[in-house]
Every structure is written in structure tokens, then in C-alpha cells.
C-alpha positions as CSV (number, residue, x, y, z in Angstrom):
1,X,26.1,14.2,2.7
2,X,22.4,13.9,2.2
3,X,20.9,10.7,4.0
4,X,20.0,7.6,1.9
5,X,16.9,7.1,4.6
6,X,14.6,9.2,4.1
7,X,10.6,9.6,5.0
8,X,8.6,9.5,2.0
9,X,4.6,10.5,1.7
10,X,3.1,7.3,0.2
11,X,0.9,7.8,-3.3
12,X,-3.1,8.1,-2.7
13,X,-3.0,4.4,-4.7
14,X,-0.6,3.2,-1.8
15,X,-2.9,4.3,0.7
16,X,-6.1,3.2,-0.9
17,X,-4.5,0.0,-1.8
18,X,-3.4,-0.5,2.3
19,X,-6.8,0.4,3.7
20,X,-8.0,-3.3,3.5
21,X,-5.5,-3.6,6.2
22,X,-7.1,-1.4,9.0
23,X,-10.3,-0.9,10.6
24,X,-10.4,2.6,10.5
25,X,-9.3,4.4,7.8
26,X,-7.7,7.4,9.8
27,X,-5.3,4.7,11.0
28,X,-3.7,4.2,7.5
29,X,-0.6,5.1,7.1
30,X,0.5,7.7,5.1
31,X,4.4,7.7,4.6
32,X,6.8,5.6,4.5
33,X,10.7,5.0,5.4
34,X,12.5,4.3,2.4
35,X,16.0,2.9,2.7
36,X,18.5,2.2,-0.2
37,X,20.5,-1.1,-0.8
38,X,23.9,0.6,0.0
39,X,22.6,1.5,3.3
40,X,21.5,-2.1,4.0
41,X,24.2,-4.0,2.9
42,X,26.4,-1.3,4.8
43,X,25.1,-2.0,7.9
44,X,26.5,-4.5,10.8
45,X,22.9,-5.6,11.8
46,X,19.8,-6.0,10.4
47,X,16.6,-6.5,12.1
48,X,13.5,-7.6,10.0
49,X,10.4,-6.8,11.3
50,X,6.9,-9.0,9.9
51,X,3.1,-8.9,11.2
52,X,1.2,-11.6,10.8
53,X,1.3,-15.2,9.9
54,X,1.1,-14.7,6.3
55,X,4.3,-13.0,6.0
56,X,6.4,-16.0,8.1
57,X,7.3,-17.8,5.1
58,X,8.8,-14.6,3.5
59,X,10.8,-13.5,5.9
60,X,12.1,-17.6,6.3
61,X,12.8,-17.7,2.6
62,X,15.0,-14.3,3.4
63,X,17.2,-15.6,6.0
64,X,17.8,-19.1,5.3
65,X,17.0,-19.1,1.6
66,X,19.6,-19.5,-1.2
């Protein structure tokens, strides 16, 4: 069986577009780990991981939301 997590390189756009984010641009990322929705909602725990302020009220809407 093939994994459903798997390490993607991330499009040129994708790493343009993240650049804004670092101060170097050597320190962009360039892939990714993609997971599909039967692997989440297959899984016992999940841990969600944010950085940065802006993103509290996203990851609040996710866990206590409707």
C-alpha cells in the first residue's frame, strides 16, 4: 500500500508567493507534506500546529467551532 503522506515539491508560485514570510529567501521552503482526509480523520490524535497571532482565531474556529 502506497502512503497517503507524502512530500510534495511546492510550485515556483507557492514559493514566490511565501517569500513575504522570511527574511532570507534561501530560508523558503520548498516542499511540502501533504496529507489526505482519510488519513486525518483515521487518526486517534491530531495535533495542530499555528505560528503567529494571526492564525489563533483559525485554529479556535477549528476546535470549538460548529
Amino acid at each position: 500500500m502506497s502512503s497517503r503522506t507524502r512530500l510534495k515539491t511546492l510550485s515556483q508560485q507557492t514559493i514566490d508567493d511565501n517569500a513575504r514570510f522570511f527574511d532570507r529567501r534561501e530560508d523558503v521552503p520548498v516542499y511540502a507534506i501533504t496529507m489526505g482526509v482519510g488519513t486525518i480523520l483515521n487518526a486517534r490524535q491530531l495535533l495542530l500546529v499555528a505560528s503567529g497571532t494571526a492564525k489563533a482565531k483559525a485554529i479556535v474556529q477549528a476546535v470549538e467551532g460548529r
